[in-house]
C-alpha positions in Angstrom: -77.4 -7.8 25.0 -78.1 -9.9 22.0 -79.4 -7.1 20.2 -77.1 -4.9 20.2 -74.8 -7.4 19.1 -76.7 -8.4 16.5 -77.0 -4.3 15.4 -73.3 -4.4 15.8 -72.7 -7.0 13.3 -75.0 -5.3 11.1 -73.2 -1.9 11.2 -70.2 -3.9 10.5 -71.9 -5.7 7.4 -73.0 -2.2 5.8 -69.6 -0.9 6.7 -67.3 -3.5 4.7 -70.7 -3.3 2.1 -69.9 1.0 1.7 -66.4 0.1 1.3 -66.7 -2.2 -1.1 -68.5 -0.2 -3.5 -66.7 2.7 -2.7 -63.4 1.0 -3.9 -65.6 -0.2 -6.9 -66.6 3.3 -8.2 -63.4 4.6 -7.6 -61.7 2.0 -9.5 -64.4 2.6 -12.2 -63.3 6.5 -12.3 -59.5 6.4 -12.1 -59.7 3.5 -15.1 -61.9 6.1 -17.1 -59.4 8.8 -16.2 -56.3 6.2 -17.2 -55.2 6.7 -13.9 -53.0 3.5 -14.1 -50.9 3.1 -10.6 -54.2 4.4 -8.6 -55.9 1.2 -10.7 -53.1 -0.8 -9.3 -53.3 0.4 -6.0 -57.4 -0.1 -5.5 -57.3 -3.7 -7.1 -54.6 -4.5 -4.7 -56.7 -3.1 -1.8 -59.6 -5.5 -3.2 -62.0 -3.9 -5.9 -63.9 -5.8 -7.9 -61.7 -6.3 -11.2 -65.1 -6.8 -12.9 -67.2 -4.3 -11.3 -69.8 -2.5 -13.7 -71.1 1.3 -13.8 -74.4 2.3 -14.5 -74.1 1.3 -18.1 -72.7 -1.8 -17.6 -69.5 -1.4 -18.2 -66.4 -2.4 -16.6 -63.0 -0.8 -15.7 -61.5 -2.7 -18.4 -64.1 -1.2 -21.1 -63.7 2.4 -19.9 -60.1 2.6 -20.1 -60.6 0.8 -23.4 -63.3 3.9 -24.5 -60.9 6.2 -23.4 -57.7 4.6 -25.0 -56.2 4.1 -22.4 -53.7 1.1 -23.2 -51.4 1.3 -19.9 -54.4 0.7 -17.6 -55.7 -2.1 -20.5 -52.9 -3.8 -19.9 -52.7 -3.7 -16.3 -56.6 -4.5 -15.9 -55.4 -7.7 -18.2 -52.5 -8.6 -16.1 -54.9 -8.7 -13.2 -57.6 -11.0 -14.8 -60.4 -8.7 -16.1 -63.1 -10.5 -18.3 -62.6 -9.6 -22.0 -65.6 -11.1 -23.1 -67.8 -9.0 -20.8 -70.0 -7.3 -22.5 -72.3 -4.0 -21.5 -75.9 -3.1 -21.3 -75.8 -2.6 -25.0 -73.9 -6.1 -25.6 -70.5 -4.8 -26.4 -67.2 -5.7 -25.2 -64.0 -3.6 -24.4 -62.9 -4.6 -27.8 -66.0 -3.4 -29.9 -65.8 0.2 -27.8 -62.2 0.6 -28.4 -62.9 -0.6 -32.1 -65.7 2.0 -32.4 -63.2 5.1 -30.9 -60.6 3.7 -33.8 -57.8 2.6 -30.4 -56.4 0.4 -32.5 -53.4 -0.9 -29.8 -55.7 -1.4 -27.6 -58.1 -3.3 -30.2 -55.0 -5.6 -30.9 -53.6 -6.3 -27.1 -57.8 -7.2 -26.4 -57.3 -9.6 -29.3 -54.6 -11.1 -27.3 -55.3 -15.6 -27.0 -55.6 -15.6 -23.3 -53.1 -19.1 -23.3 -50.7 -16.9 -25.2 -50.6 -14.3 -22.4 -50.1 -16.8 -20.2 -47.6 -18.7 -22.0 -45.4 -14.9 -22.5 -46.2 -14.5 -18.8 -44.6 -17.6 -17.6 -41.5 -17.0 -20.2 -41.4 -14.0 -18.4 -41.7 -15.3 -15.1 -38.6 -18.2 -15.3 -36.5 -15.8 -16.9 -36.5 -13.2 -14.2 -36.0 -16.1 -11.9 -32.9 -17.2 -13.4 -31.7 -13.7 -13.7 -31.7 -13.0 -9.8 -30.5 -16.3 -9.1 -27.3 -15.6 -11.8 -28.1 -18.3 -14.2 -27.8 -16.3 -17.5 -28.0 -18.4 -20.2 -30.8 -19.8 -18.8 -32.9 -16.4 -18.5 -31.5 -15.4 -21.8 -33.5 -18.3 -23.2 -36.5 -17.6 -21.1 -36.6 -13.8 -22.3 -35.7 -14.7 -26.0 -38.6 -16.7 -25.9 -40.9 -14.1 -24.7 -39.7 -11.9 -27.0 -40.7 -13.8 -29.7 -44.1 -14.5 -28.2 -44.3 -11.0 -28.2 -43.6 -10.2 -31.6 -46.6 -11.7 -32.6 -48.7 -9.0 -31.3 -47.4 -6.1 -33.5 -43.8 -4.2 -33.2 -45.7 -1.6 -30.9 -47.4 -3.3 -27.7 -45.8 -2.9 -23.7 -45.4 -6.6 -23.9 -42.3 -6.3 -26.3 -40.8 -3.4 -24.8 -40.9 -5.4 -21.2 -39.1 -8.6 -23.0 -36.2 -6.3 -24.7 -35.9 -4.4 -21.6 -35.7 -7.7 -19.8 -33.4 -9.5 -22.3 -31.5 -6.2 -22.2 -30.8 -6.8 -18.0 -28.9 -10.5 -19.2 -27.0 -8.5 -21.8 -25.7 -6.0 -19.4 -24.9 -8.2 -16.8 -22.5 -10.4 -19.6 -20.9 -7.4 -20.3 -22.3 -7.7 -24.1 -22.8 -3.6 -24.3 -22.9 -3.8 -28.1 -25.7 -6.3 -28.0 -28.0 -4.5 -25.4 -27.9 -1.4 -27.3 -30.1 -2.0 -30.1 -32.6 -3.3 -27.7 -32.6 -0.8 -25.4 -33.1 2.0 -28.3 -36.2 -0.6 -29.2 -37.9 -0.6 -26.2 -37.5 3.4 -25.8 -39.1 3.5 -29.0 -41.9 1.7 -28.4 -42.3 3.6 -24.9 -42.4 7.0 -26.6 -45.0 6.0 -29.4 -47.2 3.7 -27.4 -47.4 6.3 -24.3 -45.8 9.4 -25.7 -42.6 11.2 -25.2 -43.1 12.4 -21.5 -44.4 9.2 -19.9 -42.8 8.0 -16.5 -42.0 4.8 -18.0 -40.4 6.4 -21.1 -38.1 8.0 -18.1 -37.3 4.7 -17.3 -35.8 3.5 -20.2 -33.8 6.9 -20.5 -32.2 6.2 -17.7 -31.4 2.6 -18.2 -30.2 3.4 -21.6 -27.9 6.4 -20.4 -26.7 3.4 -17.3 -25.2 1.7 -20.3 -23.3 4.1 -21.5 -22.3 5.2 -18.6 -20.7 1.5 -18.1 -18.9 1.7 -21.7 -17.2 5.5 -20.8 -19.9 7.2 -23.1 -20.6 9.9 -20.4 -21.4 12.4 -23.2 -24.4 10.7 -24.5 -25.6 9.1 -21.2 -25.5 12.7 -19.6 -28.4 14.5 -21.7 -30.7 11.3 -21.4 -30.4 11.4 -17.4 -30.8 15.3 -17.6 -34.2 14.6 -20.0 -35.3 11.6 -17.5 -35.1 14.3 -14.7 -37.2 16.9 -16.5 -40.2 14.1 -17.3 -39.7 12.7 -13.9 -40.4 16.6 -12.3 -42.8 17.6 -14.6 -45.3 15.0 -14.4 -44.6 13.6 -11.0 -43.4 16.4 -9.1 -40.0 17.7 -8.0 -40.7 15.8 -4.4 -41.6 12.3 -6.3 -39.1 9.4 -5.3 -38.7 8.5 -8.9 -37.1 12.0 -8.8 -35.0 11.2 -6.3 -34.1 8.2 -8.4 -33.2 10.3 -11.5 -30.7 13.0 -9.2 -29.2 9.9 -8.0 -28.4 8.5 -11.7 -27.4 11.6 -12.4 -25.0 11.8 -9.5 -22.9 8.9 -10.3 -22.3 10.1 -14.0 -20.7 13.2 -12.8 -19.0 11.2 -9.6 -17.6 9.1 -12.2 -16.2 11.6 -14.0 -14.0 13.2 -11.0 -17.1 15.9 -10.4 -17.7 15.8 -7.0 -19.0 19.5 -6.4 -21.6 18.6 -9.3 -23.0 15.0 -7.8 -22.9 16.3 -4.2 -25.7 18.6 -4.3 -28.0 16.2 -6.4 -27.2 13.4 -3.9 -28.1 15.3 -0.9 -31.3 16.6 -2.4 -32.2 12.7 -3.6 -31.7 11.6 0.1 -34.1 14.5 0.9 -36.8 14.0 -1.2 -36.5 10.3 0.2 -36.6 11.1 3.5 -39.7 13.6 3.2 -41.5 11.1 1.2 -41.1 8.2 2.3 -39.6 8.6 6.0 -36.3 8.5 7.7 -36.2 4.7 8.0 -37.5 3.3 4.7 -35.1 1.1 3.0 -34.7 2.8 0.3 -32.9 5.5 2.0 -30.2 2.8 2.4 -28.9 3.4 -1.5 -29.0 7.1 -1.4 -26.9 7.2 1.9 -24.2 4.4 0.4 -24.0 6.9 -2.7 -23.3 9.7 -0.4 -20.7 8.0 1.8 -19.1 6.9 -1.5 -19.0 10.2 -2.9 -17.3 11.2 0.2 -14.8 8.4 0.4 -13.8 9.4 -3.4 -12.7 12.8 -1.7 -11.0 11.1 1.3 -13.9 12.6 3.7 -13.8 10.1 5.6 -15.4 11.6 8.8 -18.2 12.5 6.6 -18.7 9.2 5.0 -18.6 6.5 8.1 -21.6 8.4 9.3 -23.5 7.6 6.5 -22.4 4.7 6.1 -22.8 3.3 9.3 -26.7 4.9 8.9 -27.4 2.7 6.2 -26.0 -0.1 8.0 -28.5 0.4 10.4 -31.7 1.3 8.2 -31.3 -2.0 6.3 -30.8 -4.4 8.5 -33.5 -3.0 10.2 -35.9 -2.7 7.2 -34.5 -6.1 5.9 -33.4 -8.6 8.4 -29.2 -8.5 9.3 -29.3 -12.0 6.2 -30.2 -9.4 3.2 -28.0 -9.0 0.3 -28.5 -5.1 0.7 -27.0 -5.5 4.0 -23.8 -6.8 2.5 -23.5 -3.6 0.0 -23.6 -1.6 3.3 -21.3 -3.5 4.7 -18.5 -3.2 1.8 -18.9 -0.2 1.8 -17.7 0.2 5.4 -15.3 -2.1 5.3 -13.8 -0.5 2.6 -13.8 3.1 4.2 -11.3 1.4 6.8 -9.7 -0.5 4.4 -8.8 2.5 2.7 -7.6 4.0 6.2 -5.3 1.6 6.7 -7.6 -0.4 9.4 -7.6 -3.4 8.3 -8.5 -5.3 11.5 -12.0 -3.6 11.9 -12.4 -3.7 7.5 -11.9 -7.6 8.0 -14.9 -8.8 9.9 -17.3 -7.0 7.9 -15.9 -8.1 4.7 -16.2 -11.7 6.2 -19.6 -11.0 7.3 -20.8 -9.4 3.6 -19.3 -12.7 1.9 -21.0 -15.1 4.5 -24.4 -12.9 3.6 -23.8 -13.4 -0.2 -22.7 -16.9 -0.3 -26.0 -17.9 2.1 -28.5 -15.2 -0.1 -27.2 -15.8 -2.8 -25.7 -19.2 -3.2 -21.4 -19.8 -3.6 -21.4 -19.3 -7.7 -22.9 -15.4 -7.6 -21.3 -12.9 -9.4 -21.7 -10.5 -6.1 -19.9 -13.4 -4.2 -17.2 -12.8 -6.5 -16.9 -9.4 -5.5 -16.6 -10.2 -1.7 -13.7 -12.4 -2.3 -12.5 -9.9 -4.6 -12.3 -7.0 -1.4 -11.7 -9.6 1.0 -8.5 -10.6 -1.3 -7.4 -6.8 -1.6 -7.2 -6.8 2.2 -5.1 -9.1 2.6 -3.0 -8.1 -0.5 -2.3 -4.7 1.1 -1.4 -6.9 4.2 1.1 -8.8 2.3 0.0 -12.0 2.9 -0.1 -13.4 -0.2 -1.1 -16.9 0.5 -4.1 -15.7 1.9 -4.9 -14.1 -1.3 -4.1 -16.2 -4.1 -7.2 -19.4 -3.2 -9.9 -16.2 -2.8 -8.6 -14.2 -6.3 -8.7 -17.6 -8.2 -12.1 -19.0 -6.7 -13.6 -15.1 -7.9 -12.0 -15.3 -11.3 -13.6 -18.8 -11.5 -16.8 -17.8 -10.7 -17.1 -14.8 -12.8 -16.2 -16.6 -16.1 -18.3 -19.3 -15.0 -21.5 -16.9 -14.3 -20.6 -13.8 -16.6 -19.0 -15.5 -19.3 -15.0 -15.2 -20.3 -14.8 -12.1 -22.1 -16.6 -9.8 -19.2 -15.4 -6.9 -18.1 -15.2 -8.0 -14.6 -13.4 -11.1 -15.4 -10.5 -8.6 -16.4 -10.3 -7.2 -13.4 -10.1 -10.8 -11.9 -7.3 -11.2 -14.4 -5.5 -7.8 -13.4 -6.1 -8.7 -9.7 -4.4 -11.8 -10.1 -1.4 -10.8 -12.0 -0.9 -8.2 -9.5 -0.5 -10.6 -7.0 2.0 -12.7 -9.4 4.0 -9.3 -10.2 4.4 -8.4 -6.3 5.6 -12.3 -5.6 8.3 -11.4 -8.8 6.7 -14.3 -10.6 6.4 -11.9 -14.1 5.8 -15.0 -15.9 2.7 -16.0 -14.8 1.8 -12.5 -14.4 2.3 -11.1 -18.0 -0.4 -13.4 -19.5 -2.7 -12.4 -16.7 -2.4 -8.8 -17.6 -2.7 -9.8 -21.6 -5.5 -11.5 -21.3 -7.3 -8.8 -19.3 -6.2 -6.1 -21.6 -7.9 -8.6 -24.9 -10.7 -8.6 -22.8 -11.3 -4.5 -21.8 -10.2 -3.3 -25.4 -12.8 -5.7 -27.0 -16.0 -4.8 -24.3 -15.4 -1.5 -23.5 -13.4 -0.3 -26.7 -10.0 0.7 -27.3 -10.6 4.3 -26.1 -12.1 3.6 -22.6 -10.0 4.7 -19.7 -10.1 1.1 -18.1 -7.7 0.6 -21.2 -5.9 2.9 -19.8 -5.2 1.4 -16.7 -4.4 -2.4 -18.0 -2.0 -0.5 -20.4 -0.2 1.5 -17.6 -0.1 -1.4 -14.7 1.2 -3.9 -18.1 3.9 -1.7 -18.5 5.0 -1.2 -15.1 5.7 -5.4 -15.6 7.1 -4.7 -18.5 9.8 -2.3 -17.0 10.5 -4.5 -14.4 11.4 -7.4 -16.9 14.0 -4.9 -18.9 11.9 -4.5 -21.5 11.7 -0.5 -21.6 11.0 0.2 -25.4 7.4 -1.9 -25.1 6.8 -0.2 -21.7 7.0 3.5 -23.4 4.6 1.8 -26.1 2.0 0.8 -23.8 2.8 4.1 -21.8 1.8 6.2 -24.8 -1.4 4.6 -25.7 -2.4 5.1 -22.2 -1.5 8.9 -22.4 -2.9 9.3 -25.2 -6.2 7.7 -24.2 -6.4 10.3 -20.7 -5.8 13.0 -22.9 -9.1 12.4 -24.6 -11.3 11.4 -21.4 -10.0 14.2 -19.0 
């Protein structure tokens, strides 16, 4: 008996022993081959970082001989020795030196404290970003940036710290701001790692996200459509980043009123997902909201709840019934039957989507904000205003608090609020409300953009009611005017 235990243990030895080294030589090959998420993938199932082939060289020196700077920079990221040297005493630098990679001699050049000190910048800024503290994470990204741009105006490391800076921007509403640094960090992407690189698609998208924000559909449109293309043709048309791309695409047409053109693309996305990754993954939950949504635009409502109520069910599931995902799910129900006129079954869940936020996400979030804003509405169709006015004032507090005065979403705060004034016949304090909103979309969006529009037309329905006819047909005009040229 004690032998064959003892032979067991053996077998068991050589076994984790073979697998071991297999995971070694494959992590040798796929960082020869630049294979970048497959290096990822093996460290994180636990190969040696510092392995060596029969030369003596490590994974970090044979993506360096084969210039190779994505997988560098990952095998850095991880830890890998720089100063290792091979059987014939040179280090990934010399061999990347000696093949004239001279990115990659530069990033090897790299102090290891400075890494560090960019990593950590890094690090607290994205911190503070989910937790909504945006000045603080613009400081934490501004100084990576800088850290950054002491390693030349083409390395990863700066496009990471523009496109991270660039997620503060957008999230202040300061469009003109992020531009520029989005346009950067695409840059870099396509010289570094060439035009069709998956993470050049990345920062298509993103970029084209920001235009679609401002109104700009025209020039967001052909940057999805070109995402899409790299995304098929060097992951696959069944890739989830694929699915990511169709979905993008989706809600630029959706947005525009082009329903029969964003169906198809978000049915096909929730396919790809659910071939690829299963019916129950979480990720499944976004494609299904942008479905149901889609629907609701069109008053579908048989063929949203479904959907939505799907997943409902697959994130709280995949997430635990506490997660902030759960609460998008939730809206979105909630307002499916808000929209139906049901407001005693919409009620509960918005309660339960702001209880989620408020405990996730602490009271002062910008998506807190937007739970008291739907909450509010509910009750505003309801007509009970003096349930609405404390939960309006508390979101516009926390969105200029968070996002800053002049945000977009503080306008609709603003516009929200007036409302509520304008149906309670007190036009005084509403006509500063809808002022100071309209200020505030002309100036972040631009004059031309159809939220304009909107503030223009509801202004002058005020405006009408107060006698004042000849400022009403003003505002009326410009709004006209302005749907005449975004059809």
């Amino acid at each position: 008996m004690r032998l064959s235990g003892i032979s067991l243990m053996v077998a068991y030895s050589l076994s984790l022993i073979f697998s071991q080294s297999y995971l070694n030589q494959d992590l040798l090959k796929m960082a020869k081959e630049g294979q970048d998420a497959l290096v990822r993938t093996l460290l994180t199932a636990g190969a040696d970082i510092n392995a060596r082939d029969e030369d003596g060289r490590t994974a970090l020196m044979l993506a360096a001989l084969g210039g190779h700077l994505e997988t560098v920079e990952s095998l850095l990221d991880a830890g890998a020795d720089v100063e290792a040297s091979d059987d014939d005493g040179k280090t990934a630098q010399d061999l990347a030196s000696e093949k004239g990679q001279n990115e990659i001699v530069q990033v090897l050049g790299i102090d290891p404290k400075e890494r560090q000190l960019w990593e950590s910048y890094m690090e607290a800024g994205l911190r503070a970003y989910y937790e909504a503290h945006y000045s603080e994470a613009d400081g934490q990204f501004v100084a990576a940036l800088s850290e950054a741009e002491k390693w030349g105006d083409q390395n990863l490391r700066l496009a990471g710290s523009l496109d991270n800076l660039v997620l503060v921007y957008r999230a202040q509403g300061r469009y003109a701001e992020a531009e520029p640094l989005y346009l950067r960090a695409l840059a870099i992407g396509e010289k570094v790692l060439g035009p069709e690189h998956p993470h050049v698609a990345t920062n298509l998208d993103n970029l084209a996200v920001l235009y679609l924000t401002q109104g700009k559909y025209a020039e967001a449109e052909p940057l999805h459509q070109r995402a899409l293309t790299i995304r098929e043709t060097v992951l696959g048309p069944e890739h989830p980043d694929v699915a990511n791309s169709l979905n993008n695409l989706a809600a630029l047409y959706e947005k525009q009123g082009k329903y029969a053109e964003a169906e198809p693309l978000y049915q096909r996305a929730l396919a790809i997902q659910e071939n690829a990754l299963g019916p129950e993954h979480r990720d499944l939950g976004t494609s299904l909201n942008n479905l149901a949504l889609l629907y609701e635009h069109q008053r579908k409502y048989g063929q949203a709840e479904p959907l939505y109520r799907r997943s409902l069910a697959i994130r709280e599931k995949a997430l635990g019934p506490e997660h902030p995902a759960v609460a998008i799910s939730l809206n979105g129900l909630a307002l499916l039957y808000h929209y139906q006129g049901k407001y005693a079954e919409a009620e509960p869940l918005y309660q339960r989507a702001l209880a989620i936020r408020e405990k996730a996400l602490g009271p002062e979030h910008p998506d807190v904000s937007a739970s008291l804003n739907n909450l509010a509405g509910l009750y505003h169709a309801q007509g009970k205003y003096a349930e609405v006015e404390p939960l309006l004032e508390r979101a516009l507090a926390i969105r200029e608090k968070a996002l800053g005065p002049e945000h977009p979403d503080v306008a609709n705060s603003l516009n929200n609020l007036a409302r509520l004034y304008e149906d309670q016949r007190k036009y005084g304090q509403a006509e500063p409300l809808y002022r100071r909103s309209l200020a505030i979309w002309e100036k972040a969006l631009g004059p031309e953009h159809l939220a304009v529009a909107t503030s223009l037309e509801n202004y002058a329905i005020l405006l009408r009611k107060t006698n004042r006819n000849a400022e009403a047909d003003e505002l009326e005009g410009r709004a006209s005017a302005i749907r005449r040229k975004n059809p």
